[in-house]
C-alpha positions in Angstrom: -18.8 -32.0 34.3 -15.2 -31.1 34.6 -14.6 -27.2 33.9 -11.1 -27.6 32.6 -10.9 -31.1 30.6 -7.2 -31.8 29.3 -7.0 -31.2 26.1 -6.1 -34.1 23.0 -4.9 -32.6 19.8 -4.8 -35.2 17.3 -2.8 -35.6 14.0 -4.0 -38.0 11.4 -2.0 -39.7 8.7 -2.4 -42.6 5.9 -5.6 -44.3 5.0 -8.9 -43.6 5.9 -8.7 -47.2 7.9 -6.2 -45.6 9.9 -8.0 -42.6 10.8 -10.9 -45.1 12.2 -8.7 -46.1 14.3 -7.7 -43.0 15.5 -11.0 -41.9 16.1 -12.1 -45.3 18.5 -8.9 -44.2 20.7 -9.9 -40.5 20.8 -13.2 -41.3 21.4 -12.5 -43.3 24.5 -10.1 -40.8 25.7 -13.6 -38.2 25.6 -14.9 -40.6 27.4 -12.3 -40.4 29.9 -12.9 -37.1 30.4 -10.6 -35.1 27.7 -11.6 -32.6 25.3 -10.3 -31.6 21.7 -8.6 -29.0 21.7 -9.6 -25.7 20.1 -6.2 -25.1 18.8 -4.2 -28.0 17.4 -0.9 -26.6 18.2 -1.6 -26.5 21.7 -2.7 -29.6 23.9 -2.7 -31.3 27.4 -1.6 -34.5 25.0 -1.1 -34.7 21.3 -1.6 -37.7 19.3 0.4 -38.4 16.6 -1.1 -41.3 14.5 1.0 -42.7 11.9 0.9 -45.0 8.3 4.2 -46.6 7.1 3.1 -48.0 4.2 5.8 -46.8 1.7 8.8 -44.5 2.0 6.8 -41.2 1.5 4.4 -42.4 4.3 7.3 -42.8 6.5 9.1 -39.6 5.9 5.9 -38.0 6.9 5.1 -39.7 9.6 8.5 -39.2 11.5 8.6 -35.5 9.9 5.3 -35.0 11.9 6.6 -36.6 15.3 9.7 -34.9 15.3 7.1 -31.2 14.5 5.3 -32.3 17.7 8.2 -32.6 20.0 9.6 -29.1 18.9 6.3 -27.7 19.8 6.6 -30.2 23.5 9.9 -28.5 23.6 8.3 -24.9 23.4 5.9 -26.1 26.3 2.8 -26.3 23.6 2.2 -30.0 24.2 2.5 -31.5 27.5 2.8 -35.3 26.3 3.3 -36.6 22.4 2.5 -40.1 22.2 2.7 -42.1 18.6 0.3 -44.8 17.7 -0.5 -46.7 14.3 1.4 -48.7 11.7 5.1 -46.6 12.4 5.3 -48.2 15.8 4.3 -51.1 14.8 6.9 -51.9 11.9 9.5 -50.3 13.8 9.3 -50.9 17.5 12.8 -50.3 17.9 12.7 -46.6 16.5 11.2 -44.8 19.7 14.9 -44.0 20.1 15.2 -41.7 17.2 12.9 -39.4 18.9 13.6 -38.2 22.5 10.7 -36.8 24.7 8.1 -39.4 22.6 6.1 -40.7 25.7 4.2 -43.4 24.8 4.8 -45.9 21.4 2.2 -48.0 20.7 1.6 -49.4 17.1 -1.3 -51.0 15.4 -4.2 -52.7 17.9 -4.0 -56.8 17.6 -7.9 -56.9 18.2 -10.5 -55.3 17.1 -11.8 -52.0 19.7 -15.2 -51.8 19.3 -16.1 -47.7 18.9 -17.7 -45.1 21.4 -21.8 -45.1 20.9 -22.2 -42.3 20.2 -18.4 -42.2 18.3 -16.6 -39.6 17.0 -16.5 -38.9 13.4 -13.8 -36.6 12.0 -15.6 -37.3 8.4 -18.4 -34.7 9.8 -22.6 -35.2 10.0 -22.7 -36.6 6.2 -20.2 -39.8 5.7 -18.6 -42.1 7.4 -16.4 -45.0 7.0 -17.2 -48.1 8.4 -14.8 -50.2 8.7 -15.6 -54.2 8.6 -12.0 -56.3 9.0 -8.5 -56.0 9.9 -5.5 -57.3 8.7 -4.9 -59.0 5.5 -4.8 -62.0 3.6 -2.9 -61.6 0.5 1.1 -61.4 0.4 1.5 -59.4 -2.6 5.1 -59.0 -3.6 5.1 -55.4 -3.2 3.4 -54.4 0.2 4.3 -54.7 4.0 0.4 -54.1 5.1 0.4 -58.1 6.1 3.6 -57.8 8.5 1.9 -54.7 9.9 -1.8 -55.6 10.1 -1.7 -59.0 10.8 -3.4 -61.1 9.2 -7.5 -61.2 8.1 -9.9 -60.1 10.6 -13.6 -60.1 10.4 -15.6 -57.5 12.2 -18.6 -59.4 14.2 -21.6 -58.8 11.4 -23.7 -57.8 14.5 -21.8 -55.0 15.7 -20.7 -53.7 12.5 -24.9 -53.3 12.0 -24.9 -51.7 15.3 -22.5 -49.5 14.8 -24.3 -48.8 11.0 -27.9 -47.9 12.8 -26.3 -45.6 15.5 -24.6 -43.6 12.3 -27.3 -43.6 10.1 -29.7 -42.2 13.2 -26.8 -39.5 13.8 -27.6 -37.9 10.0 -25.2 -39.8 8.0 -25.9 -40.3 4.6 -23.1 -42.1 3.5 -21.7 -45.4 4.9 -18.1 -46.1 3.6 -17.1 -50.0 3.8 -13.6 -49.7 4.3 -10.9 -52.9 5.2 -7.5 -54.0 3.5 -10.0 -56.1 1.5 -13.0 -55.7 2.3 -14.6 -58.5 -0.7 -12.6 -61.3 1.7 -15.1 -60.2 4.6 -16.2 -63.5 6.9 -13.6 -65.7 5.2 -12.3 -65.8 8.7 -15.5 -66.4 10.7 -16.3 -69.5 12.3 -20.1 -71.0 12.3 -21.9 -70.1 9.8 -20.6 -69.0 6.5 -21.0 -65.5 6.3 -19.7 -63.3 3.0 -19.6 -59.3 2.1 -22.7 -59.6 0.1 -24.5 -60.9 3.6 -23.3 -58.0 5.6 -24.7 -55.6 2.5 -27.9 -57.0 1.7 -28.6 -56.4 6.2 -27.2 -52.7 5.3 -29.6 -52.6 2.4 -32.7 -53.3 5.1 -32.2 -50.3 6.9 -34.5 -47.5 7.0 -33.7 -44.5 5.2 -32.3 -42.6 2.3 -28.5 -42.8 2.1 -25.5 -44.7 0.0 -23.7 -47.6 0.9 -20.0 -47.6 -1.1 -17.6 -50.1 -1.2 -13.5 -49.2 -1.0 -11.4 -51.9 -2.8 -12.3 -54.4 -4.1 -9.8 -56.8 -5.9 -10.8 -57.8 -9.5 -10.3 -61.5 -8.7 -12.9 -61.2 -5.7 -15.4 -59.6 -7.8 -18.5 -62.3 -7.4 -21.5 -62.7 -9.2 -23.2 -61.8 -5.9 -21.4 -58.5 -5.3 -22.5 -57.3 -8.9 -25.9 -58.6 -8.3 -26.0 -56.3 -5.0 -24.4 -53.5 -6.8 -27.5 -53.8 -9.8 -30.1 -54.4 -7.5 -30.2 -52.7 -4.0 -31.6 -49.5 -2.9 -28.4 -47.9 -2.0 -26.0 -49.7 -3.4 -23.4 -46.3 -5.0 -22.8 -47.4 -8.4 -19.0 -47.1 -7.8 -16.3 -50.1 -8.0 -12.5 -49.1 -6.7 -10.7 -52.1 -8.4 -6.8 -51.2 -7.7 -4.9 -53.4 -10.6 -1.8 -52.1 -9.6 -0.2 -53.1 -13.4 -2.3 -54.5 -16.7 1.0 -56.5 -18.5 1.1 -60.7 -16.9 4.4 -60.8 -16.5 4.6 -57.4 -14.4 1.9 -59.1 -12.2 2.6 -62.5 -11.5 6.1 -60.9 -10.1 4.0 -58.7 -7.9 2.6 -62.1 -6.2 -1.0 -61.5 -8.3 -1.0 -64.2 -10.4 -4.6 -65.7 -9.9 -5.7 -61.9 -10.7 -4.0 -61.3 -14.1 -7.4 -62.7 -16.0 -9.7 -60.9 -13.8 -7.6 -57.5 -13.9 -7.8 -57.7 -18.0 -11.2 -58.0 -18.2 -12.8 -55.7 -14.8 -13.5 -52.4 -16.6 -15.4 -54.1 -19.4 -17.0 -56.7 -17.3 -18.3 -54.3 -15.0 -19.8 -51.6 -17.3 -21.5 -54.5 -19.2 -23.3 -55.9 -15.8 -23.6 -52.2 -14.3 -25.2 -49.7 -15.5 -24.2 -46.4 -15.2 -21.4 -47.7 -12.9 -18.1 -45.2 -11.8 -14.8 -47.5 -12.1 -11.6 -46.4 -9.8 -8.4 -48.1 -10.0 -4.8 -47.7 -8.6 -1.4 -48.0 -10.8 2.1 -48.8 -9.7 5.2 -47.9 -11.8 8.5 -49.2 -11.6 8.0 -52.4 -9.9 10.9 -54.7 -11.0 10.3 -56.4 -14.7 8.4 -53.3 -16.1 10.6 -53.1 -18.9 10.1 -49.5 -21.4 8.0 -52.0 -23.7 5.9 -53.2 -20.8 5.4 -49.8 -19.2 3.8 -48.8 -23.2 1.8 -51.7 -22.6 0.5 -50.3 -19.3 -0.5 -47.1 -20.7 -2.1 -48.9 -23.8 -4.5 -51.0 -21.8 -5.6 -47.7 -19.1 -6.3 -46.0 -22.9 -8.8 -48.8 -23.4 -10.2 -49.3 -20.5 -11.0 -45.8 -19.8 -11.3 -45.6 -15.4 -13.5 -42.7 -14.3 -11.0 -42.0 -11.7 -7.2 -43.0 -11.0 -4.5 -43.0 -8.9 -0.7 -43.9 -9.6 2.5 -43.9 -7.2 6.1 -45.0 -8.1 7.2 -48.6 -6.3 8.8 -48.2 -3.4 11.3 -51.5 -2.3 9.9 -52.0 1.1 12.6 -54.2 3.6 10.8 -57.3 4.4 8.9 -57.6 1.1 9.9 -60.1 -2.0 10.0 -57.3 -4.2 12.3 -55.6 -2.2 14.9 -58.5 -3.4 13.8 -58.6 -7.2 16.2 -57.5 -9.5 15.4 -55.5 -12.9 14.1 -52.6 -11.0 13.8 -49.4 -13.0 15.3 -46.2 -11.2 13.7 -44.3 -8.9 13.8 -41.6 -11.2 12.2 -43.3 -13.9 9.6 -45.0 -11.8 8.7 -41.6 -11.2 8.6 -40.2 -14.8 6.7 -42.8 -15.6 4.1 -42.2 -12.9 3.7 -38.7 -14.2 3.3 -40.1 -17.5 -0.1 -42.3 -16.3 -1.5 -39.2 -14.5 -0.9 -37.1 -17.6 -2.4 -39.3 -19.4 -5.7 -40.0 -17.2 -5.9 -36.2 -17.0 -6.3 -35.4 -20.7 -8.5 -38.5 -20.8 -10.6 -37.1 -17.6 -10.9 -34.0 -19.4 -12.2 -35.0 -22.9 -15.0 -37.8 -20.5 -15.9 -34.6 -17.8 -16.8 -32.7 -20.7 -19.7 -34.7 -21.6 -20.7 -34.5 -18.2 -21.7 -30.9 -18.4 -25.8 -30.1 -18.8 -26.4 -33.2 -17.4 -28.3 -33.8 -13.6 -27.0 -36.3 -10.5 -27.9 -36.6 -7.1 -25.1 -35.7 -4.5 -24.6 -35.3 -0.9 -23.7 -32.2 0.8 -21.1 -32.8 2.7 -19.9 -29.1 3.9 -21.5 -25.5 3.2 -21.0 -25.0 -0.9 -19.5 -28.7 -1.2 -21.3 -31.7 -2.4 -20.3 -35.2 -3.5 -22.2 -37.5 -6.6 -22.2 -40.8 -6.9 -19.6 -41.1 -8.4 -16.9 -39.0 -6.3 -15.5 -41.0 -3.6 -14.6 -39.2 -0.4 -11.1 -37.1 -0.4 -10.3 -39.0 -3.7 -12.0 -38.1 -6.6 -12.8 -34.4 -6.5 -16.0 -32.6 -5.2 -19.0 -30.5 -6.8 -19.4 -27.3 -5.4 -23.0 -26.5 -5.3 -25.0 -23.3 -3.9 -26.2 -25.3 -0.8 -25.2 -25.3 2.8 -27.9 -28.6 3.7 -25.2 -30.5 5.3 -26.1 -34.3 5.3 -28.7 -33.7 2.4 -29.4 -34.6 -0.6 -29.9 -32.6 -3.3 -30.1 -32.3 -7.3 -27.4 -31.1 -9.0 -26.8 -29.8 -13.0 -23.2 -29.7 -13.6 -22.3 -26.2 -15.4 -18.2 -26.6 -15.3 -15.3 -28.4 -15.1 -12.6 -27.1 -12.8 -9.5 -29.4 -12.6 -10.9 -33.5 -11.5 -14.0 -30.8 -9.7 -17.3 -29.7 -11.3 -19.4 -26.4 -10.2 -23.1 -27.2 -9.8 -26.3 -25.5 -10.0 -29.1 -26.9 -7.6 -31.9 -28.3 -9.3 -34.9 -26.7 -7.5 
């Protein structure tokens, strides 16, 4: 064993499907012989991974690579190399930054992980992630000219890498992709589909959750809802990002075949689920949402009530058909309007958590004090605080308070 490893500091932004990644190339370098270092701000090598998916993303992401050449400069760092989806849309940009010393975007094929990997989710969760890449060319988005396109995860090693997890303490298995619902439309042989790969999940031994991330309310099958109903550890928990509710906003955002799906998913889903937890995603500002159907948009998320949601303002992103769309609300509106959904899912979240309090749930704790429920996706949705420090447990929760989109927890002994 080496007494003095160099040192990786690593510095993750964007999705948790980025941070996957992030975690099969620092596991590798462990394997190599490197260590993490004990202070972030100080490393043999610092990592700087990256998402570019909108302007915000970006303005982190260099904001983040030019922080770890200053502290190159005061001899903190000895190298600062930038991987992920910001070398990968902009190959040309390593310029910008002097002293970067290696630029490499986005893999083209799938790396299979370290056995054991590392997790930076901790003992309890993980993500799994099951494809690369994607297959739809919404107006809006540049994921497909940085991700490629659809990519399929071998079923076998995605089980592998499930049993090794689950035998590590996890209690939560995460399926995350671009899409994950369009999993094995890629594969050649035999036709395989999501609800294959989760019904093997559902046959392994033990008492955790298996939740889905994203899935896209025209992919929603009859299968996947059967799977949700019926297996053992299925979480009861649908993230369904509609991006707008009003036809005409959508077909311009390239999502015409989902505009009947996307009216009816929150009321289809509680009628076939029981006890289900809906998520969903809302753009404003996307060219054609006019004052009249922005009021429309806010009148349909008042009806169909998501436990949990998420808004940003549209961003024109070069290389993307909505970036050439005209009747494009200002930026500035965009963003009132955003603040406008938020406000309104807050008082709306705070009338629903409400009812919440007195009642009992299972939840996982995921750090000393915190837990998560069912229906509290990880990093998204809030947290319970609870009066337990059984990491990677579960335990029985009565929720006594509300604290913002948290709740405070007594343990049901």
């Amino acid at each position: 064993m080496n007494p003095n490893p160099q040192t990786v500091a690593l510095v993750s932004l964007g999705c948790a499907k980025n941070a996957v990644d992030l975690q099969i190339r620092a596991g590798k370098l462990i394997k190599q012989g490197f260590a993490l270092s004990p202070d972030p701000d100080r490393a043999d090598l610092c990592i700087v991974n990256t998402c570019a998916f909108i302007e915000s993303a970006r303005e982190e992401a260099e904001a983040e690579i030019v922080r770890a050449l200053e502290l190159k400069h005061r001899g903190n760092y000895g190298k600062v190399v930038v991987t992920g989806c910001y070398p990968k849309r902009y190959p040309k940009a390593r310029g910008k930054f002097p002293g970067v010393d290696g630029w490499e975007g986005v893999p083209d094929r799938w790396e299979e992980p370290p056995v054991p990997g590392l997790r930076f989710t901790g003992k309890a969760f993980a993500y799994l992630k099951i494809a690369e890449g994607c297959a739809h060319r919404c107006a809006y988005c540049a994921i497909p000219a940085i991700r490629g396109k659809y990519r399929s995860r071998p079923l076998e090693s995605i089980l592998a890498e499930a049993k090794t997890l689950l035998a590590t303490g996890c209690r939560e298995l995460n399926i995350v992709a671009q899409d994950p619902m369009l999993y094995g439309c890629d594969l050649k042989g035999r036709k395989t589909r999501l609800t294959d790969l989760l019904w093997r999940l559902d046959e392994l031994e033990g008492d955790f959750w298996v939740r889905v991330l994203y899935s896209y309310p025209s992919e929603i099958t009859e299968e996947f809802i059967g799977w949700l109903v019926n297996s053992r550890h299925a979480a009861r928990y649908v993230d369904v990002p509609l991006q707008h509710t009003v036809p005409a906003v959508l077909e311009k955002m390239g999502r015409k075949s989902a505009i009947e799906a996307t009216r009816l998913a929150a009321d289809l889903l509680r009628d076939l689920v029981p006890g289900i937890t809906l998520r969903t995603t809302i753009m404003t500002g996307f060219p054609g949402e006019t004052e009249a159907r922005f009021n429309m948009l806010l009148s349909d998320l008042r009806r169909m009530q998501f436990d949990h949601l998420g808004c940003f303002a549209y961003s024109p992103e070069e290389g993307t058909r909505g970036a050439k769309l005209g009747g494009r609300p200002s930026r500035k509106l965009a963003e009132a309007r955003q603040k406008a959904v938020m406000g309104q899912a807050q008082a709306l979240w705070s009338i629903r958590s409400k009812r919440l309090l007195g009642q009992e749930f299972k939840a996982l704790v995921v750090a000393p004090g915190i837990a998560r429920m069912e229906s509290q996706a990880p990093d998204v949705d809030g947290v319970t605080y609870v009066d337990s420090d059984q990491v990677g447990e579960f335990v029985r929760v009565r929720l006594v308070k509300v604290k913002g989109f948290d709740f405070e927890a007594d343990t049901v002994r």
